[in-house]
C-alpha positions, 0 to 999 in steps of 0.5 A, a space after each residue: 784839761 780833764 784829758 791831760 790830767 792823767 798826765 800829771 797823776 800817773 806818778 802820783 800815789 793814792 791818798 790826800 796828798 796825792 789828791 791835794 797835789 793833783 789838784 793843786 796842779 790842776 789849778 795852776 793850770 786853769 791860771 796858766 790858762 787863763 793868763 796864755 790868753 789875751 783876756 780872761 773869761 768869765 768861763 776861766 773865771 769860773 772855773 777857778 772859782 770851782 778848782 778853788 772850792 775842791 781845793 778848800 774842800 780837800 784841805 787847801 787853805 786861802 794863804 796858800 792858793 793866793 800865794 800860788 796865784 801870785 808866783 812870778 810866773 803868773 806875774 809876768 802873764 797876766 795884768 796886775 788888773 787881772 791878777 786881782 780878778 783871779 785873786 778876788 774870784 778865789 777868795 769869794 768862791 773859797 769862803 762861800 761867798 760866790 759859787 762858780 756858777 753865780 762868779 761865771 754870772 756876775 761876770 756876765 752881768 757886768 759886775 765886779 767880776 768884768 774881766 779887763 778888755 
C-alpha cells in the first residue's frame, strides 16, 4: 500500500485536510483489503487497528471511522461477523484500549479478536 499511496496524495494540497484525507483513504483501503479476501487476518486487523490510531491522532473522530467502516461497499464484501471484528478493533485501538500490536496478539492467542474461519 505504502508504494501506491502516492497515487491518491499527489493531487492532495499540504496541510490537515489533506493529511486527514489521505489517511482516511488509506483506511478504506487496509478494509477493502481486508474484505477482497476470504478471511481476515490478524496482520489486517492490526493494521487497522494502526491506521485507526493515525486517524484519531489526526482529528478523526469514532462516529466517523465506524461510519465508513460500514458503507455498503464494505457490507457487500465482508461477513456481518467480520464487519463487527473491524468495528470492535477500531473502537479498542481508538480509545486506547488495545494497541496494534496487543489486537494483532490477542488474534493470535485466540481471543476475542479470532478472525471468522
Amino acid at each position: 500500500m505504502a508504494n501506491g499511496e502516492w497515487l491518491f496524495c499527489a493531487g492532495l494540497r499540504p496541510g490537515r485536510a489533506g493529511a486527514v484525507l489521505r489517511v482516511a483513504v488509506s483506511v478504506i483501503l487496509v478494509i477493502a483489503c481486508a474484505a477482497a479476501r476470504a478471511e481476515l487476518t490478524c496482520e489486517q486487523l492490526g493494521g487497522i487497528a494502526g491506521t485507526t490510531v493515525e486517524l484519531r491522532n489526526q482529528g478523526a473522530s469514532l462516529t466517523r471511522l465506524l461510519s465508513d467502516a460500514e458503507r455498503d461497499e464494505m457490507k457487500s464484501r465482508m461477513t456481518m461477523r467480520e464487519l463487527e471484528i473491524i468495528k470492535q478493533v477500531i473502537r479498542l485501538s481508538f480509545d486506547g484500549t488495545l494497541s496494534p500490536a496487543e489486537v494483532v496478539e490477542a488474534c493470535q492467542q485466540g481471543g476475542a479478536l479470532v478472525p471468522s474461519r
